[in-house]
N, C-alpha and C positions, 0 to 999 in steps of 0.2 A: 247819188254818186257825184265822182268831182271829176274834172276834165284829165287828171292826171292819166298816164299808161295805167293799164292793168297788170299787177305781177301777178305772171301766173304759179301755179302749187305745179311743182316738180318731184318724179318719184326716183329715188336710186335705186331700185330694186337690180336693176341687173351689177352694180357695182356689190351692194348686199350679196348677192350669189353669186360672186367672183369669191369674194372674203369665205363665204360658207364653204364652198368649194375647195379651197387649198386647209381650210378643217378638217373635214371630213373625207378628201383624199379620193374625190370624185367631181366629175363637173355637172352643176345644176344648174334645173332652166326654168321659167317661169313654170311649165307643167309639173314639174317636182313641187311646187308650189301648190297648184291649183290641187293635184293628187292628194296632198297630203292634209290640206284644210277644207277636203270637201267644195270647192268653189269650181269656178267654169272656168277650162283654158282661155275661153275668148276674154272672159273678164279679168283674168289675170293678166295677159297679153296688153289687153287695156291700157291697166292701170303702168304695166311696163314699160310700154308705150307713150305715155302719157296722154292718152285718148278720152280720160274719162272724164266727164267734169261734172257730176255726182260722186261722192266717196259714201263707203258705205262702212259702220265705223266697226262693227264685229268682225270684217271680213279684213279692215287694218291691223286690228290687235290679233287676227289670226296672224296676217301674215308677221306682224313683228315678232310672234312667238316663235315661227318657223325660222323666222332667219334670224332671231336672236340680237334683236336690235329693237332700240328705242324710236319712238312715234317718230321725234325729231330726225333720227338716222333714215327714217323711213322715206320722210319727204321734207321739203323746204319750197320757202317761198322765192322768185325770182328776185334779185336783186333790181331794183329802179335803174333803167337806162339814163344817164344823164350826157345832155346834150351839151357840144362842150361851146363856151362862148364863144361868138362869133370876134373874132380877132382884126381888129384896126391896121392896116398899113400901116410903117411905120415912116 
């Protein structure tokens, strides 16, 4: 590894179930989630949470099926914090 920060992998899922939700004319919540692809509330909480730091990738492409959105909509990487230069008296 390098000395750099680590970005960490972020999930949108509750932004995804905000979007699903004004579709289908109901509000849903990660257990709508976990119910409907067979998975465990805690595990779905998890990943909504962003607690997990294994993925597990059948249980991704479930949920992109469920909320209807691409791997990438799914989750992202953190953008790099950049330190801003240290600034000279003038």
């Amino acid at each position: 590894m390098n000395d750099s920060p680590e970005r960490k992998v972020r999930f949108r899922i509750y932004d995804l179930l905000a979007k699903k939700s004004v579709r289908v004319g109901s509000t849903l919540t990660p257990s709508h989630i976990a119910e409907a692809i067979g998975a465990s509330h805690n595990t779905i909480l998890a990943y909504a949470r962003n607690e997990t730091v294994r993925v597990n990738l059948v249980l991704l492409n479930a949920m992109c099926d469920y909320l209807e959105c691409e791997l990438d909509e799914l989750m992202y990487r953190e953008e790099e914090e950049t330190e801003e230069p240290d600034m000279m008296p003038a």
